[in-house]
C-alpha positions as CSV (number, residue, x, y, z in Angstrom):
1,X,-18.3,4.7,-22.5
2,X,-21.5,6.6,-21.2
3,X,-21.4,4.3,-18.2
4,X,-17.8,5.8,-17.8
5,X,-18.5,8.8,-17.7
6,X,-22.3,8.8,-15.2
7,X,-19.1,7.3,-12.8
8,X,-16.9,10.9,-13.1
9,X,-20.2,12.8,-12.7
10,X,-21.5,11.1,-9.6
11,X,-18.1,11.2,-7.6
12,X,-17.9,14.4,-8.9
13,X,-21.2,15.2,-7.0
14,X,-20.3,13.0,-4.1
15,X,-17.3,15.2,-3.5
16,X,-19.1,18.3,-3.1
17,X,-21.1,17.0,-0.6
18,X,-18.2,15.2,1.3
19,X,-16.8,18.9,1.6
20,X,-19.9,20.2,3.4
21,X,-20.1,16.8,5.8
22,X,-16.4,17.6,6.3
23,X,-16.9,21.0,7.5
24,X,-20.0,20.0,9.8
25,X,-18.6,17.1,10.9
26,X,-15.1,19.2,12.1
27,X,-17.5,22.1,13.5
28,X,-19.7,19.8,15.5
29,X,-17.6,16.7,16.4
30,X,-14.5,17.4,19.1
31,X,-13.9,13.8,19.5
32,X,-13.6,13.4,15.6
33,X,-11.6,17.1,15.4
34,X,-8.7,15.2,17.5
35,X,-8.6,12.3,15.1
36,X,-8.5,14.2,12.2
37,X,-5.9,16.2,13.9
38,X,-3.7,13.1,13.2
39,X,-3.5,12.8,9.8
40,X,-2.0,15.3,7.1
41,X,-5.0,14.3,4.2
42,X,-8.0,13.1,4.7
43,X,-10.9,11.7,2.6
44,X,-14.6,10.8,3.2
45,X,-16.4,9.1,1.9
46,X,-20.4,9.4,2.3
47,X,-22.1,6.0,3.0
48,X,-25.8,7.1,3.8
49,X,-27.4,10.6,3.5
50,X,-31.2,12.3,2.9
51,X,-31.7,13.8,-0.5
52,X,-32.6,16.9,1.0
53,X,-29.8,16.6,3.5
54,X,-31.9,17.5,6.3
55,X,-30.0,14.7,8.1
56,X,-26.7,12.4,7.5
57,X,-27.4,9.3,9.5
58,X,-23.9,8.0,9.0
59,X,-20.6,7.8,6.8
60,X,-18.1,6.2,6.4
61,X,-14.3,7.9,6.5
62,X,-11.0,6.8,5.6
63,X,-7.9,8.9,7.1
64,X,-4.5,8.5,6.1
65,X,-1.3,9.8,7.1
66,X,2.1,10.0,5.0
67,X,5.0,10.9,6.8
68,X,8.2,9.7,5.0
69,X,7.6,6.9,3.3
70,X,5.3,5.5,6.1
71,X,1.2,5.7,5.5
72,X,-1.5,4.9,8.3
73,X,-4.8,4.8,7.8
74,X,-7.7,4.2,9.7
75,X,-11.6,3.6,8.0
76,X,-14.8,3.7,10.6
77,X,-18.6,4.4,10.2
78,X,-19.3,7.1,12.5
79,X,-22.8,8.3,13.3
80,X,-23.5,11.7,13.8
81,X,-26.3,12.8,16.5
């Protein structure tokens, strides 16, 4: 049960940060602002980061699309520079 619930806190935390690497990435990436353009909800999902987040080397994003009944998605490790 404890192991259950250290789970909820870290995604928890992982979410917070995924919505500042969200903004930065849509602020600072054109090529990635097209692609996410696409898709009507998106999630990320962090792969590597600092702990002082001085820098995110890379991570990892999966898009998906629902339109009808019909999903897409598309999952890629980008690295940002």
């Amino acid at each position: 049960m404890k192991h259950r619930q250290r789970e909820e806190t870290e995604i928890s935390e992982n979410e917070a940060i995924v919505t500042i690497l969200y903004d930065y990435m849509v602020n600072n990436n054109a090529c990635l602002k097209g692609l996410l353009g696409e898709y009507s909800s998106t999630k990320l999902l962090m792969s590597d980061y600092t702990k002082n987040n001085a820098e995110i080397p890379e991570m990892s994003i999966t898009l998906k699309s629902s339109e009808g009944l019909n999903t897409r998605e598309h999952k890629g490790v980008y690295h940002l520079k």
